[in-house]
N, C-alpha and C positions, 0 to 999 in steps of 0.2 A: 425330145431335145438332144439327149443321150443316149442314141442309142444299146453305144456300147458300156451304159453305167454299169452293171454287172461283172464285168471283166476289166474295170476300174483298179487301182491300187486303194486301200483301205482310204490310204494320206487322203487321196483325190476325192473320194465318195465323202469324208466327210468336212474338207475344202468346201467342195460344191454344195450340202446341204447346209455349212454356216455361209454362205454366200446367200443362196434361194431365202434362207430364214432373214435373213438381218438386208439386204438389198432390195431381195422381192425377185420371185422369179421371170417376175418380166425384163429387168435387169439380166438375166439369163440367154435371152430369145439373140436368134441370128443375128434377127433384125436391130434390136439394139448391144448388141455389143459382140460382131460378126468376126473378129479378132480372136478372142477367149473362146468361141466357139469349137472354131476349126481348131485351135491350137489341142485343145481340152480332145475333142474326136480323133485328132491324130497323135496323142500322147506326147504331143513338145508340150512338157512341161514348163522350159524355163520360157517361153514364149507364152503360154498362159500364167505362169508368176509376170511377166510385164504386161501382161494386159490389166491385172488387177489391182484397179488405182480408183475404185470407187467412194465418194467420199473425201480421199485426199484432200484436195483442195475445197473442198467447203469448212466454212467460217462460221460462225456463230454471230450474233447481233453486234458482237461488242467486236468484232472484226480478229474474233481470238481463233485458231484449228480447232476443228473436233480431232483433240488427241486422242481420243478411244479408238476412233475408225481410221485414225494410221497405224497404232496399235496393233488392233485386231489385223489389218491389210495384212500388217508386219511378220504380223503369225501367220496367216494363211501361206504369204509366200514361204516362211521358213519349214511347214508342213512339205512343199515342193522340191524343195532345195534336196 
């Protein structure tokens, strides 16, 4: 998926494994989420910080956010920044 994960920036490499761990690496693939991809292989970072908005808007039963995973987004993007 990453080719170039190795010559990653620390930040990025582990960005991306709390991403694959807590989303699902399918969440990862081109195919769903073809944005973060390219961005992520061509190192525009701040274009990968906006593509990552998974979770954001999901709600809970009671029509409440899950604060944890805007949270967590929240960091991840600021690992970028």
């Amino acid at each position: 998926m990453f080719p170039n994960y190795d010559q990653l920036p620390e930040s990025a490499k582990h960005v991306l494994m709390d991403i694959g761990y807590n989303v699902g690496s399918g969440t990862l693939s081109a195919s769903k989420s073809p944005k973060f991809v390219k961005a992520v292989r061509s190192g525009n970072w701040l274009e990968a910080m906006n593509q990552m908005d998974w979770g954001n808007n999901q709600v809970d039963s009671q029509g409440r956010p899950f604060r944890g995973l805007r949270e967590r987004n929240k960091r991840r993007q600021e690992a970028w920044a």
